[in-house]
N, C-alpha and C positions, 0 to 999 in steps of 0.2 A: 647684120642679122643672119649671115649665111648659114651659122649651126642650126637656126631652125630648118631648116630643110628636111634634115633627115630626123626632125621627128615628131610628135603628133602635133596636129592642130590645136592648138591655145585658145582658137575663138570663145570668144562669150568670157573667159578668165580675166586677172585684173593683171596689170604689166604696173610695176613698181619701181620709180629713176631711184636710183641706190646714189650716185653722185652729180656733183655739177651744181649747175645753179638751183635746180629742180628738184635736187633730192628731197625724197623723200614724195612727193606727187604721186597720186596711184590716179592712173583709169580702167573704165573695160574697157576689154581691145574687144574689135568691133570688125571682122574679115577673119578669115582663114590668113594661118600665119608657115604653112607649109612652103610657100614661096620665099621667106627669109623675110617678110614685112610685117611688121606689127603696125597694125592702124586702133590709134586710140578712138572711143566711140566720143571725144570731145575733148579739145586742147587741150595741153599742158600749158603752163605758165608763160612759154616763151617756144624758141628752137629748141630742139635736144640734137646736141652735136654729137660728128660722128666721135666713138673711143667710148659714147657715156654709160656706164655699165648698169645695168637694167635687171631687176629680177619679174620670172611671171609664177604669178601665186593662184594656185588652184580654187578660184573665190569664182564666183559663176553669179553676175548680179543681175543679168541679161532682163530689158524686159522681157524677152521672149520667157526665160526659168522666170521671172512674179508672176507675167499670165498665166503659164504652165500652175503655178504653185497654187493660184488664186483661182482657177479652174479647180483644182483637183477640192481644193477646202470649199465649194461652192457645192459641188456634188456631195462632197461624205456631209454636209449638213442637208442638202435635201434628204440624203439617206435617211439619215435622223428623225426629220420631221415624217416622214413615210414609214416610219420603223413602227411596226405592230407592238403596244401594249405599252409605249411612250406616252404618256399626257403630258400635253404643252398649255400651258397658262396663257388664256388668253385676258383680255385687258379688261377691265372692271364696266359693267353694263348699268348707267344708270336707268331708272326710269320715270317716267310721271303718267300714271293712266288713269284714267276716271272709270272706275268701277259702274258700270251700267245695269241696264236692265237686261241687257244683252251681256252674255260671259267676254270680259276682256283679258286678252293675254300679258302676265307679266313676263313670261318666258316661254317656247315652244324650242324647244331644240329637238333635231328630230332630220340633220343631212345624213343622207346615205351611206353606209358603210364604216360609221362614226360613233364612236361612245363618248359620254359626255360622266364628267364629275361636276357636282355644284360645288365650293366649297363653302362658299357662303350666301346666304340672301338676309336680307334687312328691307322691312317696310315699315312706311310708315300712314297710316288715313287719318284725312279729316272727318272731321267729328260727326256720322250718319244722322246724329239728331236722334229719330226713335225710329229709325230704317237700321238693318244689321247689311254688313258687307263681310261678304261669305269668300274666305282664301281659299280653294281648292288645288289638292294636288292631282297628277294621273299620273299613272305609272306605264309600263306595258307588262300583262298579265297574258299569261300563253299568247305573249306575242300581238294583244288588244290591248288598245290605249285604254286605260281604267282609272276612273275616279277613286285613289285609293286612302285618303283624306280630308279633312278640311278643319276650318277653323272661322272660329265666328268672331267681327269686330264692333263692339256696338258703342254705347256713348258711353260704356263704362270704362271701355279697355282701350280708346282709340290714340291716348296720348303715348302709347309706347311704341319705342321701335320696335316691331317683330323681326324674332328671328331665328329661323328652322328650327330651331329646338322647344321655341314658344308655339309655334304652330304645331309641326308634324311630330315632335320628340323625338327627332333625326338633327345627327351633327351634320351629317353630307349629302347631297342625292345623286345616285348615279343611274345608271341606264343606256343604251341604246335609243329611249324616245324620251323626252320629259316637257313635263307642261304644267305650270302650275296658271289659275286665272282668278282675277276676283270679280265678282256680281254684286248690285244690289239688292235686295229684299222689293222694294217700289220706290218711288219717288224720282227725285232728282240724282243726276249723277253724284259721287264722291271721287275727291283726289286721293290718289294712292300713289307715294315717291316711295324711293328705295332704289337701290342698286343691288346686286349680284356679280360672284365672280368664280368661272368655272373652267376646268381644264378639258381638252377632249383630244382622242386616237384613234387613228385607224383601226377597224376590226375586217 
């Protein structure tokens, strides 16, 4: 291998036996190859005898270049997910909450720095009897969390699924804070299931 000598280093490339028993065999070479040595980064088949003619192919499969590679695509997706005015979908939020005498939350979104889209919400109550269970939404109004809807469930309407457009006459909710909760009227608590599913971004 004396002609490498005088010329660049090959390391991290793939060295390919052109003849012999082996032809055809590629590995990375694995050392600096300026000294006239090609050291493959794991056997060949056998010996490679001296005479055996060898080609090296500019192919770089190094783990050192996947880490490099798999660093660099690690970073541009945080980019991503840190990228102002991106919504990323997060995973479907079931619930089960007993609508009380006290307001319970079916949703409070409301981290820092953070805007939220709802895209969907679906509930469903058991039957209040002759108690009504009040869905409330709030909004932020100059910046005040504000009661800016609601919706009433009683024994007549409790078999359907609700869903934003049955309650508030809104396909989406978006915001910077959002909260919606539901209450009883008196009595004993009510089940309230449903799920929601909403994307949120940095602001």
């Amino acid at each position: 291998c004396g002609d490498l000598v005088n010329q660049p280093d090959f390391d991290g490339n793939h060295v390919v036996i052109i003849d012999g028993a082996y032809g055809g065999q590629a590995r990375n070479i694995s050392g600096i190859t300026t000294a006239g040595v090609v050291t493959p980064a794991s056997n060949f088949g056998g010996v490679i005898l001296a005479g055996t003619t060898f080609a090296i192919l500019p192919i770089r499969t190094t783990p050192a270049e996947v880490a490099a590679l798999t660093a660099l695509v690690v970073a541009l997706i945080a980019d991503i997910e840190g990228a102002i005015g991106i919504f990323h979908e997060q995973e479907d939020v079931p619930f089960n909450v007993p609508a009380a005498l006290a307001a319970a939350d079916i949703l409070h979104l409301d981290d820092a720095d953070t805007r939220y889209i709802v895209r969907s919400l679906r509930l469903k109550c058991a039957d209040p009897a002759l108690e009504t269970v009040t869905v409330r939404l709030y909004e932020l109004v100059n910046d005040a969390l504000t009661e800016v809807d609601s919706f009433a469930i009683t024994n007549a309407n409790f078999a359907t699924y609700h869903s934003m457009m049955d309650m508030f006459g809104l396909p989406h909710l978006a915001g910077d804070e959002l909260q919606v909760t539901v209450q009883v009227s008196a009595g004993a608590a009510v089940a309230v299931t449903g799920q929601y599913s909403f994307g949120k971004t940095n602001v």
